[in-house]
N, C-alpha and C positions, 0 to 999 in steps of 0.2 A: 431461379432463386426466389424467396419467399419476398414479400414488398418489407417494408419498415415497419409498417403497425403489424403487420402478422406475428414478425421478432419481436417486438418490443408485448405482444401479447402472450407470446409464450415465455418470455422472461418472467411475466408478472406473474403464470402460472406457476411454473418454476417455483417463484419464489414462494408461492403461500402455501407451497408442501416441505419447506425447507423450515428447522427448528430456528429458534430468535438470535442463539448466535452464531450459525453460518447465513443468516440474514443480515447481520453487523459485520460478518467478515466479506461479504460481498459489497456491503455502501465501503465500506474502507477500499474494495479494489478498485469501484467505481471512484471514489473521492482520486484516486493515485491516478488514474487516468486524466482526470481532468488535471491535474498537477506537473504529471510527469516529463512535460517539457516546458516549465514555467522553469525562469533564468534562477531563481530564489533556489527553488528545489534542486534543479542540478547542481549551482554552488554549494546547497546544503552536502548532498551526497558526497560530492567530489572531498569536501572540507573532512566530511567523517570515515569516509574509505581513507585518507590520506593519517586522518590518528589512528584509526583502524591497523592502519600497518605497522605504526612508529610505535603503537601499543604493544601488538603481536612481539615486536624485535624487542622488546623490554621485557616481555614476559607477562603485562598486565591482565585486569580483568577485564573481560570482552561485554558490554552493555549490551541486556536482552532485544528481543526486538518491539516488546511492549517499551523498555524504557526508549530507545528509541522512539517509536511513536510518540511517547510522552512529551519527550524535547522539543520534536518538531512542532507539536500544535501549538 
């Protein structure tokens, strides 16, 4: 298996053949990763899947996943 700087050298390749916004949709996977088991974030998700549902059984309107993002930052 390749060492750490090898990976992280072919990510950077990667990335500078990739257009500016699948380069913004990759720091936003990156950013989720470093979040994804912060206590904040999980209560957040838990709290919105929980209206998520109580929405759905109403009938409402379902919030994109931009406006999500929006809320959260």
């Amino acid at each position: 298996m390749a060492n750490i700087e090898q990976v992280r050298e072919k990510v950077v390749e990667s990335l500078s053949d990739l257009p500016s916004d699948q380069v913004k949709e990759v720091l936003n996977f990156v950013e989720y990763l470093k979040i994804r088991e912060s206590k904040s974030f999980i209560d957040y998700v838990n709290r919105r899947t929980k209206e998520a549902l109580a929405d759905r059984k109403k009938g409402k309107h379902f919030q994109s996943l931009h406006e999500l993002r929006a809320e959260y930052k």
